[in-house]
Residue, then its C-alpha position, 0 to 999 in steps of 0.5 A: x650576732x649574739x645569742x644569750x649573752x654568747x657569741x653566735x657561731x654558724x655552724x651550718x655547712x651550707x654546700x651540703x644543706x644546698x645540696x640536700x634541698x636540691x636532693x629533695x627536689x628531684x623526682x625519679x621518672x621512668x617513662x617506660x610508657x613510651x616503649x608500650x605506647x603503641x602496644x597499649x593504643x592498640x588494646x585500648x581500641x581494639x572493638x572500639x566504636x567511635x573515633x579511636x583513642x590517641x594517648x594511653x592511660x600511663x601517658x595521661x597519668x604520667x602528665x597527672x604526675x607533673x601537674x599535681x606537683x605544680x610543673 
């Protein structure tokens, strides 16, 4: 391949370009709602009238989370 009349010499080191697509890929979760569930369920029904709530806020905004990112 030549470019402008040189030869085209690819200089790009491809394992660690791989690697930094894969870097930008990852997301760094903490699912520390699991520890609170129960606590938080807890709270939200409490003097709750009606059929009480099964899945807390920071869950549903967890699952939000993967789903505007296309998971």
């Amino acid at each position: 391949m030549k470019k402008r009349g040189k030869k085209y010499k690819a200089r790009r080191d491809w394992r660690r370009y791989n690697e930094k697509l894969v870097k930008r890929g990852e997301y760094y979760v903490n699912p520390r709602f699991l520890d609170t569930w129960l606590d938080e369920i807890k709270k939200m029904n409490h003097r709750k009238v009606g059929q009480p709530f099964l899945y807390p806020t920071s869950m549903i905004e967890f699952l939000a989370f993967f789903k505007s990112k296309g998971f």
